[in-house]
C-alpha positions in Angstrom: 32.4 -2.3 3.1 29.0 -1.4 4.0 26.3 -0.3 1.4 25.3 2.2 4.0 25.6 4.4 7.2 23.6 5.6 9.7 22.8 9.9 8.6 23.5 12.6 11.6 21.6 15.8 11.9 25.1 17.7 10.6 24.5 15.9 7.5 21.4 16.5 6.9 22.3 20.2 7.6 23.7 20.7 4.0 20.8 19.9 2.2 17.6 22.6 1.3 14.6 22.0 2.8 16.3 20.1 5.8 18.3 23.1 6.8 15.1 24.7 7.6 13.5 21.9 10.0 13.7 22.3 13.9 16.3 20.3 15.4 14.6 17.8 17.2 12.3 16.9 14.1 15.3 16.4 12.1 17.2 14.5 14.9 14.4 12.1 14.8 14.5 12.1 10.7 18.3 11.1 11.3 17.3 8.0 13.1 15.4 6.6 9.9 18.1 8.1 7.0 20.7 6.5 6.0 24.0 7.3 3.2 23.7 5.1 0.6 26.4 3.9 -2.0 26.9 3.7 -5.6 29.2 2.2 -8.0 30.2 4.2 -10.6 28.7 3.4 -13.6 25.7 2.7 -12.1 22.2 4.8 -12.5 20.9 6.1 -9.4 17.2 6.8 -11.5 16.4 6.9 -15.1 14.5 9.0 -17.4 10.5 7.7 -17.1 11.1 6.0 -14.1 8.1 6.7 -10.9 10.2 6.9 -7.9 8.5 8.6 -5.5 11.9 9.3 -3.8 13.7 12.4 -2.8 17.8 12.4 -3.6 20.8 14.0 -2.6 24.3 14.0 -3.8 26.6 13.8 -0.4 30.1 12.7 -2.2 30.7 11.1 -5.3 29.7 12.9 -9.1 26.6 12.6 -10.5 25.8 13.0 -14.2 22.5 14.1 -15.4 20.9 13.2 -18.8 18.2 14.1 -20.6 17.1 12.8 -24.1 20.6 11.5 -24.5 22.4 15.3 -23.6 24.5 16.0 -20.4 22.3 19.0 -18.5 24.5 18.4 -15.4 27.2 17.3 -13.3 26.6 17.4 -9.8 29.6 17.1 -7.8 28.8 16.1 -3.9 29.8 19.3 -1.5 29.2 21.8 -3.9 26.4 24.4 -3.6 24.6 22.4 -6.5 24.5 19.3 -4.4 23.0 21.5 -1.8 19.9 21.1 -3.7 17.4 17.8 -4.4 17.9 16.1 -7.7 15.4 16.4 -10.3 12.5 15.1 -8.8 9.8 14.9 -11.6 7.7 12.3 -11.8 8.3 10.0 -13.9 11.1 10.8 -14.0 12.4 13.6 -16.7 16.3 12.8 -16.7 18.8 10.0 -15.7 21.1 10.4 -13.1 24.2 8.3 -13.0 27.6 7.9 -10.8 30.5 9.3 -12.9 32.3 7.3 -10.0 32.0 6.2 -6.8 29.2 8.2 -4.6 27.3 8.3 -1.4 23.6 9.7 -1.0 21.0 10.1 0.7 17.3 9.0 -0.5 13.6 9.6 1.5 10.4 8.9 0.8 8.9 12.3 -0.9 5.4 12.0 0.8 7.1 11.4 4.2 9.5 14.4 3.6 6.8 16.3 2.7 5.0 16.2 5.3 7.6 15.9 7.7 8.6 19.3 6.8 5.0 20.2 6.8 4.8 19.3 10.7 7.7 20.7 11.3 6.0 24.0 10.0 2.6 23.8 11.3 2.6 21.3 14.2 2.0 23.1 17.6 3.6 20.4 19.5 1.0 20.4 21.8 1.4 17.4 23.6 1.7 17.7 27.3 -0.5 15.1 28.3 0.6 12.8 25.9 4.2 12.8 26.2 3.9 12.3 30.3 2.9 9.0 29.6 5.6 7.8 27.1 8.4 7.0 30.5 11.3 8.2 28.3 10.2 7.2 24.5 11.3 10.5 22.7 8.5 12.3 21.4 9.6 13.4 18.0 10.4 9.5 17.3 6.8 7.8 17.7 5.5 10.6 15.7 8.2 10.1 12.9 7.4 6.6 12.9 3.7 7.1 12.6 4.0 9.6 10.0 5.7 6.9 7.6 1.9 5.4 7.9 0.9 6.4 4.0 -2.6 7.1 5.5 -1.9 9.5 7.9 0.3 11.5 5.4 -3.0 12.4 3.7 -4.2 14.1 7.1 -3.9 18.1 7.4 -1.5 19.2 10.0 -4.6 20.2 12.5 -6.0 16.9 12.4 -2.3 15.4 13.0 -2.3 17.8 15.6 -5.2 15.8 17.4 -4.6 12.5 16.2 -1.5 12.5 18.5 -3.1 14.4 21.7 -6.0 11.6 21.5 -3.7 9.0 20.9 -2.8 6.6 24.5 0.5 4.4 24.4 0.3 0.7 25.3 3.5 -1.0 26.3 3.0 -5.0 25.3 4.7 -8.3 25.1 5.4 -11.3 22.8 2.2 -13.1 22.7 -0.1 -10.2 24.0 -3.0 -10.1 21.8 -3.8 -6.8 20.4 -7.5 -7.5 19.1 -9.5 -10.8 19.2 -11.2 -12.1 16.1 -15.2 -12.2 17.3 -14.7 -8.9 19.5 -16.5 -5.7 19.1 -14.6 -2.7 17.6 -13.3 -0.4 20.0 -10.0 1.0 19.1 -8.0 1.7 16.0 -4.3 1.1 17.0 -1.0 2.1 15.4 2.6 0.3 16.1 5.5 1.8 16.9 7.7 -0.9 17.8 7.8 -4.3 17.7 6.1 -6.9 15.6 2.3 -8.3 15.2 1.1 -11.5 13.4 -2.9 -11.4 12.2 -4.6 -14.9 11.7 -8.1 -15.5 10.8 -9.6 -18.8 12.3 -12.0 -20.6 9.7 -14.4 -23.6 10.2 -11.1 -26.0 9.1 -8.7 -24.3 10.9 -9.0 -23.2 14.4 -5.4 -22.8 15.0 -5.8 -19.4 12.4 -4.7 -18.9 9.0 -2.0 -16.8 8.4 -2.7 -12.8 6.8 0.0 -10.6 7.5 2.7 -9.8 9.5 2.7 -6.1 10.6 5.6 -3.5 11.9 6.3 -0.1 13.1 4.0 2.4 11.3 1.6 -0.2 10.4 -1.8 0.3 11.2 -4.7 -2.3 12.4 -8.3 -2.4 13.7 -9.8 -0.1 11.1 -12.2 -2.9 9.4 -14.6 -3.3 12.4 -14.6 0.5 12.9 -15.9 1.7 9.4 -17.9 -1.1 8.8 -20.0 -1.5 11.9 -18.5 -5.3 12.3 -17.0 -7.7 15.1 -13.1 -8.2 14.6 -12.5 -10.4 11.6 -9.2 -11.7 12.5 -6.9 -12.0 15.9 -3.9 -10.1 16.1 -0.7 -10.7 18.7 2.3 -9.4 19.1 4.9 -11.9 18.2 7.8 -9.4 19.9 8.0 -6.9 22.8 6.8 -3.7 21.1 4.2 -0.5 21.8 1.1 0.2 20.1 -0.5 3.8 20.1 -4.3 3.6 20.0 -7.3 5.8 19.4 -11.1 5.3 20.7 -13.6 4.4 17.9 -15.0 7.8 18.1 -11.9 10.0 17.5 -10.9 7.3 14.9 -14.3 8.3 12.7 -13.9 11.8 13.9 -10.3 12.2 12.9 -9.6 9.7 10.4 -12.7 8.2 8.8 -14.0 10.8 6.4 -10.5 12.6 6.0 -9.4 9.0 4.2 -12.7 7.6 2.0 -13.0 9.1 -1.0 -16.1 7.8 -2.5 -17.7 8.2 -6.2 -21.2 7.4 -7.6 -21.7 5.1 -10.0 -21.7 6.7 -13.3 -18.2 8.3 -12.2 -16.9 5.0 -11.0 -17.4 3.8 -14.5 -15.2 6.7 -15.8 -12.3 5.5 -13.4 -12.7 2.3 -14.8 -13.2 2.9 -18.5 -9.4 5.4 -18.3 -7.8 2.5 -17.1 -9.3 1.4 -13.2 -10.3 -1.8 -11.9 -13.4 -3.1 -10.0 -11.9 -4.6 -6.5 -14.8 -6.8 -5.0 -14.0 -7.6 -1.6 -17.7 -9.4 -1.1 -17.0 -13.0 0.0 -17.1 -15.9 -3.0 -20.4 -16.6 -2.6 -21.2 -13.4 -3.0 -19.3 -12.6 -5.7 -20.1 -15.5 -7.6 -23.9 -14.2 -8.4 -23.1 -11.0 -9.9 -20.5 -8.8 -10.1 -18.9 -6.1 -12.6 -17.4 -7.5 -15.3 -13.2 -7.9 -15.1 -13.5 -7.2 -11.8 -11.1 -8.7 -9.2 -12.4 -10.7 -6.1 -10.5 -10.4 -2.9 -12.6 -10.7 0.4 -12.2 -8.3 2.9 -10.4 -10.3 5.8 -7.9 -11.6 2.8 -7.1 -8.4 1.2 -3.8 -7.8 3.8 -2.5 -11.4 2.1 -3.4 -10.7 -1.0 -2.4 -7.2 -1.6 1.1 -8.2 -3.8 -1.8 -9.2 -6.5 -2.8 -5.1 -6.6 -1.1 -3.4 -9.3 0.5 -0.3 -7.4 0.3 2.3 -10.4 -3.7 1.3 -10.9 -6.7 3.1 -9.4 -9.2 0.5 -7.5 -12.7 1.6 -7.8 -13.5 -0.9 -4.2 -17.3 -1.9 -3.8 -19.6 -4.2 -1.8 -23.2 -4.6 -1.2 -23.3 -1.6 1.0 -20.4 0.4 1.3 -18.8 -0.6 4.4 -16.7 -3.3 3.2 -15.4 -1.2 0.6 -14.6 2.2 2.7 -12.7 -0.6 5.2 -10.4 -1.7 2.2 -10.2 1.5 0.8 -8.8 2.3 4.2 -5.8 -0.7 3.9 -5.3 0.0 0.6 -3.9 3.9 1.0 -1.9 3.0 3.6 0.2 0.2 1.3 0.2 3.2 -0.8 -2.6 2.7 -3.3 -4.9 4.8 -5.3 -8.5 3.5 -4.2 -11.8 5.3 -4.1 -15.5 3.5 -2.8 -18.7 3.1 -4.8 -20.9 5.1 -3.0 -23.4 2.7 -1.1 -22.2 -0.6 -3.0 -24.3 -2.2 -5.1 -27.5 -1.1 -3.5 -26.8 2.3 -5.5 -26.5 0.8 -9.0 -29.6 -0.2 -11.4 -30.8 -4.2 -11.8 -28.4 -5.5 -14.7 -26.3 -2.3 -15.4 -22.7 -3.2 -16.4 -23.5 -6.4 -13.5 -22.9 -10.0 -15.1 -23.3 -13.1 -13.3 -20.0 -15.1 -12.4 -19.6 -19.0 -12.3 
């Protein structure tokens, strides 16, 4: 049997805050939900745990714990299950299957603002949607609001990020952006799949960086930090790509994302726990830098990123700034807490906290 199903909008019906979302919004949340299964026995969270994960009891009984005491038992179809599970975080109880169960589990920053859209979102979209042929509207936005940086946009600048956005229908082997190019657009998938190489002196053919999908974003590097491409990407299936001029991108997006911190409060972040992320090139690097901080070049950082610790804040510097608000920019949509020393390195004082490396 099947681990899951695919969800339906009556399902979705029983449970508090989806009751409240129009229909075609939670029609298109249907398409990306699905019932999940548990053995009993088994713990669906546990007490401490961060899961950043919304869940629902649909069938099945569900204990829940805390400090070694029953509080609960949800039993799936009752007006209890009608409600989310404890959703603390961490985690303040355990929740385990007294015996076999089904439910459902989203992403808590998508469903919340998912339900935010839904409350806010004007749906002003006209000229937009006259050039999707047939793609449902609430889908591509759906998909793009799984993007972890456009979940940190307030609902009027979603609002214009997807009147200013234009579709692009492409093909396996279509290139999306050419390493060497200048910056133009900032592009978002929707479907299909895109591979991003980097060419080096000793290999022409491209060195593999990442492989990107539906909700992933690309282009931003040469945007915020005034640069040529650093890296081709080509679709290696049939997909579409929404995309946004250079000027809406800094308008919209830029300054919404970067949070950036002087020096003296960069040190703060780093002395409760933060890391320095240098993403200078070795060469670079290998004259000064902070001390215990981590080196990972700009054009690598996509290739490097399972290396990021994801419950660790990343103070991101370069010589400038631009570098860093780039990364910064990559790292918050994997998901990751990361804030820019203001102006790089030119901001901080000859020999303060700086040691030299190799």
């Amino acid at each position: 049997m099947s681990d899951q199903r695919a969800a339906d909008i009556t399902l979705l019906k029983r449970f508090t805050p989806l009751v409240g979302m129009k229909q075609r919004n939670l029609a298109s949340l249907a398409s990306k939900v699905f019932v999940r299964r548990l053995e009993p026995g088994r713990v669906l969270f546990k007490e401490g745990d961060i899961d950043k994960r919304t869940y629902w009891v649909v069938s099945g009984t569900v204990e829940i714990r805390q400090d070694n005491q029953i509080t609960a038992i949800i039993q799936g179809g009752s007006a209890e299950a009608a409600q989310a599970l404890p959703s603390t975080n961490p985690r303040s109880v355990t929740a385990r299957a007294l015996d076999a169960i089904e439910y459902l589990a989203i992403d808590t920053e998508l469903l919340d603002v998912m339900i935010t859209w839904d409350q806010t979102g004007t749906y002003e979209v006209a000229e937009l949607q006259q050039q999707l042929n047939g793609v449902a509207e609430d889908d591509w936005m759906t998909t793009l609001l799984q993007n972890r940086v456009l979940q940190r946009l307030p609902p009027e600048k979603l609002q214009a990020l997807f009147t200013r956005f234009e579709r692009i229908r492409l093909s396996a082997g279509d290139v999306i952006v050419q390493q060497g190019a200048e910056g133009d657009y900032f592009y978002a998938i929707v479907s299909g799949r895109a591979l991003v190489t980097r060419e080096t002196p000793l290999n022409n053919k491209g060195i593999r960086l990442a492989e990107l999908g539906p909700s992933d974003t690309l282009g931003e590097e040469a945007l915020i930090a005034e640069a040529r491409r650093n890296a081709t990407v080509r679709m290696i299936s049939d997909g579409m790509v929404m995309r946004l001029p250079k000027a809406d991108f800094r308008e919209l997006l830029t300054d919404a994302i970067t949070v950036k911190v002087d020096f003296d409060q960069a040190q703060q972040i780093v002395a409760h726990g933060g890391r320095w992320l240098d993403v200078r090139l070795p060469s670079e690097y290998q004259g000064f830098a902070f001390e215990g901080s981590l080196n990972i070049p700009l054009y690598f950082l996509r290739l490097k990123m399972s290396v990021l610790q994801p419950d660790t804040r990343y103070v991101v510097y370069c010589d400038t700034g631009l570098r860093s608000a780039a990364a910064a920019f990559i790292l918050a949509e994997r998901g990751i807490e990361a804030c820019v020393l203001r102006d790089g390195l030119s901001s901080v004082q000859p020999g303060a906290v700086q040691v030299a490396n190799g």
